[in-house]
C-alpha positions in Angstrom: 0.0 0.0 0.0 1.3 3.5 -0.9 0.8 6.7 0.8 -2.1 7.6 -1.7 -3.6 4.0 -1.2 -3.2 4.6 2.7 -5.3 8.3 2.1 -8.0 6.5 0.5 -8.5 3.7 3.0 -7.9 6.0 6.0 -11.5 5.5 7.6 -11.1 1.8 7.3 -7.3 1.8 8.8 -8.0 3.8 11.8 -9.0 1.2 14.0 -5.3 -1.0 12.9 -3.0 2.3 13.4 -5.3 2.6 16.9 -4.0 -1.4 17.6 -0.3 -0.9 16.6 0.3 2.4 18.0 -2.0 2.6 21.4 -0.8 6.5 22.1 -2.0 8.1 19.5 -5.3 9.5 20.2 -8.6 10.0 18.7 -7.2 13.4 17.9 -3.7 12.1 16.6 -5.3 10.1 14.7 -7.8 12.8 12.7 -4.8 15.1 12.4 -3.1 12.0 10.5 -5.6 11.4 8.5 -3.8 9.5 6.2 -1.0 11.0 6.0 2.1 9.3 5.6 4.4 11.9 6.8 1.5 13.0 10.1 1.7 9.2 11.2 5.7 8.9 11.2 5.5 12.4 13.2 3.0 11.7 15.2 4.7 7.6 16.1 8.0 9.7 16.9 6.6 12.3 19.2 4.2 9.6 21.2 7.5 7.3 21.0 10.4 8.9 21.4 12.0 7.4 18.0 13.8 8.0 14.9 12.3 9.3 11.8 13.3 6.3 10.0 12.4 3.8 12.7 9.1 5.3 12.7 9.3 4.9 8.9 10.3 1.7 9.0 7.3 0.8 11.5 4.8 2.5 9.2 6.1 0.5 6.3 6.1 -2.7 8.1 2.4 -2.1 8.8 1.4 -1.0 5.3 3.3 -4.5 3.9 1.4 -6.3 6.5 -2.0 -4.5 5.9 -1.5 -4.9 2.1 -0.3 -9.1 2.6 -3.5 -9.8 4.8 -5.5 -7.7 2.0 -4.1 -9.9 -0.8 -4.6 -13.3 1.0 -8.8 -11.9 1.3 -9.1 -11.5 -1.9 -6.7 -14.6 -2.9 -9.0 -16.7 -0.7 -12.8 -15.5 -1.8 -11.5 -16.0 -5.5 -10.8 -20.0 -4.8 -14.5 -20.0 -2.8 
């Protein structure tokens, strides 16, 4: 998933960012609003982390988001 996908899907993704980052807040989270660059900030700030350990956390959660997506739809086209 890319940064535009991400924007798209942001109502849908809220509760999973919410999951893998428990201190951002209702608020961080609709100042995000699917916004690449607003979650690495906001994950660093809450965290206390690098920029590019934040980015690597946000990318590690997009592949994982995207790999779960693909087996969905991999499974309802064998059903």
């Amino acid at each position: 998933m890319n940064s535009d996908e991400m924007k798209g899907k942001w109502k849908q993704l809220k509760g999973s960012v919410r999951e893998r980052w428990g201190k951002l807040t209702d608020d961080d989270i609709d100042i995000i609003n699917g916004q690449n660059e607003q979650l690495v900030g906001k994950i660093r700030e809450k965290y206390g982390i690098a920029k590019d350990e934040a980015q690597r956390q946000v990318d590690d959660w997009m592949r994982a988001d995207q790999q779960a997506h693909d087996t969905d739809v991999e499974r309802r086209r064998a059903s």
